[in-house]
C-alpha positions in Angstrom: 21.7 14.4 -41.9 23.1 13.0 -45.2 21.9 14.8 -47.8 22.7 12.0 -50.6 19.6 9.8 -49.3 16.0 9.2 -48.1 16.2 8.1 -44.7 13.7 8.8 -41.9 15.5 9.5 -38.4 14.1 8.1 -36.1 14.8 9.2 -32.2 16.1 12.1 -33.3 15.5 16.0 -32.9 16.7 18.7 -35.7 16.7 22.0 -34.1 16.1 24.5 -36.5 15.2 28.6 -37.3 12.0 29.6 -39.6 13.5 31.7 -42.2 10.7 32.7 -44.3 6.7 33.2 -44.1 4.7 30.0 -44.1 2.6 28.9 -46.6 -0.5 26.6 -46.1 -1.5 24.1 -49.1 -5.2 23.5 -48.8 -5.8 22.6 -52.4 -3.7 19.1 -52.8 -2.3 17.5 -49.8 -3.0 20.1 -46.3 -0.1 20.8 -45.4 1.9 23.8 -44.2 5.2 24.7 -46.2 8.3 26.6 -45.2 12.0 27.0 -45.2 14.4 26.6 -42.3 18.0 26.6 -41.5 19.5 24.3 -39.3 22.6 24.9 -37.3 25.1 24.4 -39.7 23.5 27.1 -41.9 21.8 24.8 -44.4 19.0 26.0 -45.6 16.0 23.3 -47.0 12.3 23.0 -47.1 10.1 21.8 -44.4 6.4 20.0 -44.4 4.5 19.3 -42.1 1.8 16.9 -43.6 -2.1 16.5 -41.9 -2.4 20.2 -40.6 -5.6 20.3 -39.1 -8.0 22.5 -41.5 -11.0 24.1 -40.5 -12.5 24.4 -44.2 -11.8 28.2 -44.6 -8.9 28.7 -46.7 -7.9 32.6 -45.3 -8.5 31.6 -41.8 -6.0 28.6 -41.9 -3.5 30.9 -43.7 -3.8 33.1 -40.7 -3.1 31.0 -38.3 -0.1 29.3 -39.8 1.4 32.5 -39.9 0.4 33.6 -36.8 2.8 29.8 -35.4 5.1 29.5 -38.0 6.9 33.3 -38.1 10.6 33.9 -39.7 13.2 33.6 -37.1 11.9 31.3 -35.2 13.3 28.4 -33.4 11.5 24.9 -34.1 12.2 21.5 -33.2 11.6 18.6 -35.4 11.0 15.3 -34.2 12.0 12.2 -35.9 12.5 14.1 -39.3 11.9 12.8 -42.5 14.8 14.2 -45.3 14.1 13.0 -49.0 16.1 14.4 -51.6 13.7 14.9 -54.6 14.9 14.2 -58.4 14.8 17.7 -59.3 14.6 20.6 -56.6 15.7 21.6 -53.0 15.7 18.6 -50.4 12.8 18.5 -48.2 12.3 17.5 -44.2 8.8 16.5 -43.5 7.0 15.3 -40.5 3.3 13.5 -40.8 1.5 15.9 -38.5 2.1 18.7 -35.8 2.3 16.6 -33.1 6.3 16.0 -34.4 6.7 19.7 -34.0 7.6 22.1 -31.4 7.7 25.3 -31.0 10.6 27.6 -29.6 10.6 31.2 -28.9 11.2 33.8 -31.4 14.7 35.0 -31.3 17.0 37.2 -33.7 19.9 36.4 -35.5 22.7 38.4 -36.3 24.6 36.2 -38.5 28.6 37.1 -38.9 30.1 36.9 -42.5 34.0 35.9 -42.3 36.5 37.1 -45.2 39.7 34.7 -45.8 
């Protein structure tokens, strides 16, 4: 992904890892928020847009982070990157149907000193 432009990929899958606790954002736009790292160790933010809501703002917390846990593997379908004016660049997807799921795995991530 070129991180220099807005560009929607179609036919393509970004395999990614959860790295931090999801957030859902029932007030302006319902959608769940979170950061990932893709294979190359980059780290950005991911949203997936039109998350289902059943009108009770704990309970759809709950369950977010009950699917979307740190160090877990996700696959993205036909992401979206946009690189904002100010702030990290962002991978969205219009609804969960462009996400799956892996399992939960750990990662022990090796430092190398030049």
């Amino acid at each position: 992904m070129d991180p220099n432009e807005d560009k929607v990929y179609n036919e393509r899958i970004l395999e990614a890892r959860i790295i931090d606790w999801a957030y859902f954002d029932s007030i302006i736009k319902f959608c769940v928020q979170l950061k990932i790292e893709d294979e190359n160790l980059d780290v950005s933010r991911f949203e997936i847009y039109n998350w289902p809501s059943t009108g009770d703002r704990k309970t759809d917390c709950r369950k977010v982070m009950k699917v979307f846990r740190p160090n877990t593997k996700i696959l993205i379908i036909n992401p979206y990157h946009r690189k904002p004016k100010i702030g990290q660049n962002l991978i969205r997807v219009e609804g969960p149907k462009y996400v799956k799921i892996g399992k939960r795995e750990f990662y022990i991530h090796r430092k190398t000193v030049c």
